[in-house]
Structures are given as structure tokens and as C-alpha cells.
matplotlib code that plots the C-alpha trace (Angstrom):
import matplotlib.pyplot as plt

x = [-52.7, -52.6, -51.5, -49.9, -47.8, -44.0, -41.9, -37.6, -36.6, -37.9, -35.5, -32.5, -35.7, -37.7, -34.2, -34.1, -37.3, -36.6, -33.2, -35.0, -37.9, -36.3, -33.3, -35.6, -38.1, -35.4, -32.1, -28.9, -27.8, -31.8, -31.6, -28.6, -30.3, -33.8, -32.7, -30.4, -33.2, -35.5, -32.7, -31.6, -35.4, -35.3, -32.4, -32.0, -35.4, -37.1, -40.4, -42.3, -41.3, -42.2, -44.8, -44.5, -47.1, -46.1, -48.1, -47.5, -48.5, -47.9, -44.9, -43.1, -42.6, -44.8, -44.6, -43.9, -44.7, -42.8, -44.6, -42.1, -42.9, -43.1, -42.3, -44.0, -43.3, -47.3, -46.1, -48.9, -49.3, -47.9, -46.4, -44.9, -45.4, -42.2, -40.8, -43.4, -42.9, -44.5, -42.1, -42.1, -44.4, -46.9, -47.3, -50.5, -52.8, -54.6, -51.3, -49.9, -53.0, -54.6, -51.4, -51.1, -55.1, -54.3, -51.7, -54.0, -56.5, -53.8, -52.4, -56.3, -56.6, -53.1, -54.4, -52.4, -53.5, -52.2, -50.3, -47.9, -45.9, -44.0, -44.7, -46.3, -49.9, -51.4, -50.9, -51.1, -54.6, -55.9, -55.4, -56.8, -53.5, -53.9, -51.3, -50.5, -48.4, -45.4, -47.3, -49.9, -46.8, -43.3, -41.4, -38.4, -35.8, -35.7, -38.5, -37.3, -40.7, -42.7, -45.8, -45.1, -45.7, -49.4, -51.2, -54.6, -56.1, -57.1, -59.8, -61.3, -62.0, -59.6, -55.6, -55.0, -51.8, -49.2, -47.2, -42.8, -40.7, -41.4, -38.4, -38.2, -36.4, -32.2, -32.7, -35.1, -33.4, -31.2, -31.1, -31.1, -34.6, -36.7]
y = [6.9, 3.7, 0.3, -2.2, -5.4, -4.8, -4.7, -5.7, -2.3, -0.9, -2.6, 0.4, 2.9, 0.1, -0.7, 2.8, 3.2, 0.5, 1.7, 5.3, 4.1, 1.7, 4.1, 6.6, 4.4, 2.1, 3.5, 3.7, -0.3, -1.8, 0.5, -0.7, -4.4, -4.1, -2.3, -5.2, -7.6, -5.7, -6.0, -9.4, -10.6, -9.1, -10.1, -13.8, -15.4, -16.8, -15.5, -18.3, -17.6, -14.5, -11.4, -7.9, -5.0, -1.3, 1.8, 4.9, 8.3, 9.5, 8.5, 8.3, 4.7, 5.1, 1.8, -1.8, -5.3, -8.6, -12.1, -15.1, -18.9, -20.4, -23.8, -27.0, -31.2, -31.2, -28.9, -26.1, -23.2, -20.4, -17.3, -15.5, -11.0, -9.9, -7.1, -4.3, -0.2, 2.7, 6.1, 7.9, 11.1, 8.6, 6.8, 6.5, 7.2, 2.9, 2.7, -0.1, -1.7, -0.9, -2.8, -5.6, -6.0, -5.4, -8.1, -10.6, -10.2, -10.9, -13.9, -15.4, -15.3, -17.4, -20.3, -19.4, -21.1, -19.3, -16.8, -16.0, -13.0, -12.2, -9.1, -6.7, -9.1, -5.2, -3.9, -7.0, -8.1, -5.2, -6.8, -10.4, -12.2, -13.9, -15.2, -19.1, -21.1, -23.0, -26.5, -25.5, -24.4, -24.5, -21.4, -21.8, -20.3, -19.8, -16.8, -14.2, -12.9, -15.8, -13.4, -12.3, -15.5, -14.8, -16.9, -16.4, -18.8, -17.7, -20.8, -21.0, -19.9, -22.2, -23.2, -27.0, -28.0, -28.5, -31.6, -30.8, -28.1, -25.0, -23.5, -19.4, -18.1, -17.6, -14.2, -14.5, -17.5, -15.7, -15.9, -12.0, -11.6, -13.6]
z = [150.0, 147.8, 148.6, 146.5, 145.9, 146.3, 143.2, 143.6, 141.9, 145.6, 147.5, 148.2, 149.1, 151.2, 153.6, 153.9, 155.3, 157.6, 158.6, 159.1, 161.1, 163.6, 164.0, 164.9, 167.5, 168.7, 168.0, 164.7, 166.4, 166.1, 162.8, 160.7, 161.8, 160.5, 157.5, 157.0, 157.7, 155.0, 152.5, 152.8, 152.8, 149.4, 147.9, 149.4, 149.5, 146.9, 145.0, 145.9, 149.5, 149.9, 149.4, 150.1, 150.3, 150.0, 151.2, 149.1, 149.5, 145.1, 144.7, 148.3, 150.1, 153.6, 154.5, 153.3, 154.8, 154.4, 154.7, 154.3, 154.3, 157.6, 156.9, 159.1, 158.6, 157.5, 154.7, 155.7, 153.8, 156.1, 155.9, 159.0, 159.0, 159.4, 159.5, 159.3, 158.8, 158.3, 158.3, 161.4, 160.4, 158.9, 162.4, 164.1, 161.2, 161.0, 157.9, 159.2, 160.0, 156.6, 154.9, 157.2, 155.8, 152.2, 152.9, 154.5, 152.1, 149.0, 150.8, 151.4, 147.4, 147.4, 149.5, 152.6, 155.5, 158.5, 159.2, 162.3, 163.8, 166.4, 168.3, 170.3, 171.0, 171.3, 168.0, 166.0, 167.7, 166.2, 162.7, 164.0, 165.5, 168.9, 171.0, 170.6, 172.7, 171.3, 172.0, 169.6, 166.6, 167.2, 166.5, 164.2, 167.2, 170.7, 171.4, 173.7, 174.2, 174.0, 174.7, 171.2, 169.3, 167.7, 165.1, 163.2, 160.3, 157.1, 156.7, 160.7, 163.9, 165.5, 164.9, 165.6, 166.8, 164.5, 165.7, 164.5, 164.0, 161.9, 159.5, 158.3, 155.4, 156.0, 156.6, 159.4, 160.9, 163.2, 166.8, 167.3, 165.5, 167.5]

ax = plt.figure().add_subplot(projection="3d")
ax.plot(x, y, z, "-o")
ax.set_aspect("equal")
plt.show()
């Protein structure tokens, strides 16, 4: 098993791995959109805007990560996880934690400030996110689950308050995602 950064000659395989692993956990529908989602993160965001983390086992795609810029009015540094997978038969085996580290730890050496994702509070506690409230940062759409929204800083203990809106990426700023 060996982790590393994502390269754009991956990105048929990785929104296949997507399609695959949502398909089979939520459904073809949830599928076809998070495959979508994986794809159009790679083909419409900019460099600068966005890093991704892949989890090999030789030469097969496990798993692969996306963090895209979270933009805020102070102009923070901050990058939002989104979306994660790890294929099916490689579930509960610490992968997707051990990425979603690898990640963290990459992104600390790139000045990033804080990072945010929206999810199961469960799961992504495990890898240091705790749940913020919308009066400490905005989220860039209306949150469905506002349980979900989770934060953690890369440079303290604490988040302050983050006064303004936030912005995502064009591929993430889509009602149905959030």
C-alpha cells in the first residue's frame, strides 16, 4: 500500500472508482453523481485550487481524496475534503483515514490554514475534524445536514470566527452536494 500525490493522467480511472464505490454504498443515481463530481473537480478547477492524494495498492487505484479551496473575504488559506473513496473490498482497513492524514500532512507543508468537510462528524473525527456551527464559518450553500459541517486548524487548538461568506470551486458549488 503506498500513498501519493494525484497526477491528471489518473482522472478516467479515479471517476471510476468513485462511480464504483458510491454506486455500490449508495446506489447507480448517488454513483453516476460522485463520479461526475470526481471528474469535473479534475478537469475544471485550477492547480492552484486544488490537491489530490491517491492510495495504491502496485499499480491499482484504492482510493483518492480531493481538497479544493474554500474561499473566505479575509482571504484565509482553506481547503475543503471533498469527495473521499476508497473501493469497496478495500473498506474498513484505517485506508481512508491513512489518506485523509497523508493529505493533511502535505497541505500543513503548503501553509494551509484550515481545513473543512462536510460529512459524517463520526468518521471524520477520527482524522481530527470537529463539528462548527455556521456562525463560526459560513458554508458556501445551504447545508442539508448542518451536523455535517466540521472544521479543524492546521496552526491551533481553536477556529476563530470568520466574519463573510465562504466560496467552493464550480464543481462543488452545487446545491445537490451540500
Amino acid at each position: 500500500m503506498n500513498f501519493e500525490k494525484y497526477k491528471p493522467n489518473l482522472n478516467h480511472e479515479v471517476k471510476k472508482l468513485f462511480t464504483n464505490v458510491f454506486t455500490d454504498s449508495e446506489g447507480q443515481t448517488e454513483g453516476e453523481l460522485i463520479g461526475n463530481l470526481a471528474f469535473e473537480l479534475q478537469e475544471t478547477t485550477e492547480p492552484k485550487d486544488i490537491f489530490g492524494f491517491v492510495a495504491k495498492d502496485g499499480d491499482v487505484l484504492i482510493g483518492c481524496i480531493f481538497f479544493t479551496r474554500l474561499g473566505f473575504e479575509n482571504r484565509i488559506n482553506a481547503f475543503i475534503l471533498s469527495p473521499v473513496a476508497v473501493a469497496t473490498q478495500y473498506q474498513k482497513q484505517g485506508i481512508a483515514q491513512k489518506l485523509i492524514k497523508f493529505g493533511i500532512n502535505d497541505l500543513k507543508n503548503k501553509n494551509v490554514k484550515l481545513l473543512f468537510t462536510y460529512g459524517d462528524p463520526k468518521f471524520y473525527s477520527k482524522v481530527g475534524f470537529k463539528y462548527i456551527s455556521e456562525s463560526i464559518a459560513k458554508a458556501p450553500l445551504i447545508l442539508t445536514y448542518p451536523e455535517g459541517w466540521l472544521a479543524q486548524s492546521l496552526i491551533s487548538k481553536n477556529i476563530e470566527p470568520i466574519s463573510g461568506n465562504s466560496t467552493c470551486v464550480s464543481a462543488l458549488n452545487n446545491q445537490q452536494y451540500w
